[in-house]
matplotlib code that plots the C-alpha trace (Angstrom):
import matplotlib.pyplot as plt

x = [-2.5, -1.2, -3.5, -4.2, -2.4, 0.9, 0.9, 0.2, 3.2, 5.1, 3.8, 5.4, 8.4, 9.2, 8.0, 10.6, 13.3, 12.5, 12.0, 15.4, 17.4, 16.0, 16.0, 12.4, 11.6, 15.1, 17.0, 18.4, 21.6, 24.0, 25.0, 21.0, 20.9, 23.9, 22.2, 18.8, 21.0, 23.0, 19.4, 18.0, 21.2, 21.3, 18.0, 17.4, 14.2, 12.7, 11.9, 14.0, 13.0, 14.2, 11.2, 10.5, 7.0, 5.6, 2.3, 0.5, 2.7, 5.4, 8.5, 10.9, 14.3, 15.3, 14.0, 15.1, 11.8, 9.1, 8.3, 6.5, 7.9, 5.6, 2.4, -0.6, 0.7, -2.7, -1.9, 1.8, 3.5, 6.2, 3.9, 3.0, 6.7, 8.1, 5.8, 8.4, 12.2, 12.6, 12.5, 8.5, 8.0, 4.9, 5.2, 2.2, 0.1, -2.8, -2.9, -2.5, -5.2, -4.0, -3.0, -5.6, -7.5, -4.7, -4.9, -0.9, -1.8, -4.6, -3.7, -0.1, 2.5, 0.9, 2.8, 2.8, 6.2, 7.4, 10.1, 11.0, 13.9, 12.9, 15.1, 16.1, 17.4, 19.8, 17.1, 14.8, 12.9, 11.7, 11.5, 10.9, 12.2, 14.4, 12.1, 12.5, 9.4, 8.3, 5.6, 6.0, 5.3, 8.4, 9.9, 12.8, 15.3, 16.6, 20.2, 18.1, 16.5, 19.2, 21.1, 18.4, 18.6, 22.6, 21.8, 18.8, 21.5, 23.7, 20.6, 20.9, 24.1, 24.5, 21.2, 23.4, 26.5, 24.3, 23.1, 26.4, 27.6, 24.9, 25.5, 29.1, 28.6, 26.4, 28.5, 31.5, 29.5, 28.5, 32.4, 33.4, 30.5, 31.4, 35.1, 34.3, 32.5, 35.5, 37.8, 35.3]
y = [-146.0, -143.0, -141.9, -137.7, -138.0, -139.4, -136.7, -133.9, -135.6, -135.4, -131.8, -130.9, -132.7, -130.9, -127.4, -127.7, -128.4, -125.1, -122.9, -124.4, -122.4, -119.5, -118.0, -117.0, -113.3, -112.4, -110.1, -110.7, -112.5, -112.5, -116.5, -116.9, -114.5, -115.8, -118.9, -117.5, -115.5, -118.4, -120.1, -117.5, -117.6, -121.3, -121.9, -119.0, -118.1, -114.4, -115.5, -118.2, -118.4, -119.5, -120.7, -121.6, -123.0, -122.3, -123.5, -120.7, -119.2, -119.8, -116.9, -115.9, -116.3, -115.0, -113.8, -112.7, -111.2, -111.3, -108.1, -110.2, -111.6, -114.0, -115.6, -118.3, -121.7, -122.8, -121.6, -122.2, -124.2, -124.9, -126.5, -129.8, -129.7, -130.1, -133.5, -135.4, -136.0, -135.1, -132.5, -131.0, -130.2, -128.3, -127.7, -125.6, -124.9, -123.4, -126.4, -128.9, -130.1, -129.2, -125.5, -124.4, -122.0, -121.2, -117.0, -117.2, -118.9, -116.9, -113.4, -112.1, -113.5, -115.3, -118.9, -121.0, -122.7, -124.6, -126.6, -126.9, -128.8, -129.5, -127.9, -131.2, -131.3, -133.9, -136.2, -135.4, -132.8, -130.9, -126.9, -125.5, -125.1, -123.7, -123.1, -121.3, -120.4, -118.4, -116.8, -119.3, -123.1, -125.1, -128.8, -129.4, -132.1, -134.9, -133.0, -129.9, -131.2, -132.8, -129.3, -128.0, -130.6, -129.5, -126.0, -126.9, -128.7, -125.7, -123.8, -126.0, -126.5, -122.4, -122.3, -125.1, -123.2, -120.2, -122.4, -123.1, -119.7, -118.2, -121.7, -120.5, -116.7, -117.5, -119.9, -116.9, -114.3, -116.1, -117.4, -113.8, -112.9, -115.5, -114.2, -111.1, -111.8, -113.9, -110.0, -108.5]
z = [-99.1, -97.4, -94.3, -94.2, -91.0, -92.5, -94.9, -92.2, -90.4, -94.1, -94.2, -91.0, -91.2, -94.3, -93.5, -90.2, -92.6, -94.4, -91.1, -89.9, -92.8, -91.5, -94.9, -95.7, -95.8, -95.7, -98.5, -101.6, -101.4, -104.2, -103.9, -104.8, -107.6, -109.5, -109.8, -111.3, -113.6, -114.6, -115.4, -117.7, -119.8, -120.3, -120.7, -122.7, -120.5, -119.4, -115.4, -113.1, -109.7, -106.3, -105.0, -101.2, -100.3, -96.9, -95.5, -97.4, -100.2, -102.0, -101.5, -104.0, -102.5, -105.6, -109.2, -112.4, -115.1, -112.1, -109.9, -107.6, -104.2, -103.5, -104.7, -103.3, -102.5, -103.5, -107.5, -107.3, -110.0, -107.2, -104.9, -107.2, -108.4, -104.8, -104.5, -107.0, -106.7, -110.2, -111.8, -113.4, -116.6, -118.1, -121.9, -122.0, -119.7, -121.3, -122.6, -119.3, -117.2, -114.0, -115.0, -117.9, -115.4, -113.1, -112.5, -113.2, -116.6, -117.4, -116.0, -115.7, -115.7, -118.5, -117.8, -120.9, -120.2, -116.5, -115.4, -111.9, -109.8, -106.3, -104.0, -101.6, -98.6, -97.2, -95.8, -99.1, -98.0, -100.5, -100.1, -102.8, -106.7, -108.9, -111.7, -115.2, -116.7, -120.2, -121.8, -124.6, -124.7, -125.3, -124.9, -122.5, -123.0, -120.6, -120.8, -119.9, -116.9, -116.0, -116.0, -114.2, -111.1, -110.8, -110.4, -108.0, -106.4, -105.7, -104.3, -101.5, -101.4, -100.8, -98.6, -96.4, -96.3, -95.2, -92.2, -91.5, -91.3, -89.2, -86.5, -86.8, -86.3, -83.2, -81.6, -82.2, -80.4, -77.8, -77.2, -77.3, -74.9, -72.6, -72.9, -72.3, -69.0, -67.8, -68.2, -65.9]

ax = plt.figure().add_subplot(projection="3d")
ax.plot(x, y, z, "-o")
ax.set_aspect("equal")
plt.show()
């Protein structure tokens, strides 16, 4: 059985792996967007989401058919999808357990229809989802979901080359710094 304080260790572990991206609360970038557009034309959905859960919310890195940028960790779809490797299904959930009363069920956005792909990081952290999501119940198929875990893929594989870009931009500033103190 896991102890409270292995999961607080978990919970740590994995919310460093999101700060270390340094991505949360920055702007829209176009990389991110392509993706969610991508997912509402294959999936044939009216709201994709790049979703990044914090300790208390979960941030839309990006979002196609949802005006809002963030919502409550504590209601968040995301947040029990990001406690599985695979990828979360929810075929109506007016109609599940866990989501019947949930505001984002039962007020706006109306959510009938969920399926999320946790966003993985190398060591298996998960960060957040890439999540379609409609106003509509509906089934998803293996082929589906297992379309949905590439794209989640390339989340991360764009929110890594980021990483590496800014490490790269820093260490180019401060070689030009340090050049340009060795010319005085």
């Amino acid at each position: 059985m896991t102890s409270r304080l292995q999961t607080e260790s978990a919970e740590a572990i994995r919310l460093q792996a999101l700060i270390d991206f340094q991505i949360l609360d920055t702007g829209p970038e176009e990389a991110f967007d392509e993706i969610t557009r991508l997912a509402i034309v294959h999936f044939g959905m009216p709201i994709a989401l790049v979703s990044l859960i914090d300790s208390e919310r979960q941030w839309f890195k990006s979002r196609v058919g949802l005006d809002a940028s963030q919502t409550p960790r504590d209601i968040a779809f995301c947040n029990i999808a990001i406690q599985s490797d695979s990828v979360m299904v929810v075929e109506d959930a007016a109609q599940d357990l866990r989501f019947a009363d949930n505001p984002l069920v039962v007020d706006g956005p109306h959510i009938r229809f969920y399926a999320g792909a946790p966003l993985l990081t190398g060591a298996g952290r998960a960060i957040g989802t890439l999540c379609v999501i409609d106003r509509e119940p509906h089934q998803f198929t293996e082929a589906q979901k297992a379309t949905l875990a590439v794209l989640a893929r390339q989340v991360v594989a764009q929110m890594e080359l980021r990483k590496r870009n800014m490490v790269l931009s820093q260490s180019l500033d401060a070689l030009a710094a340090e050049n340009a103190r060795q010319e005085l």
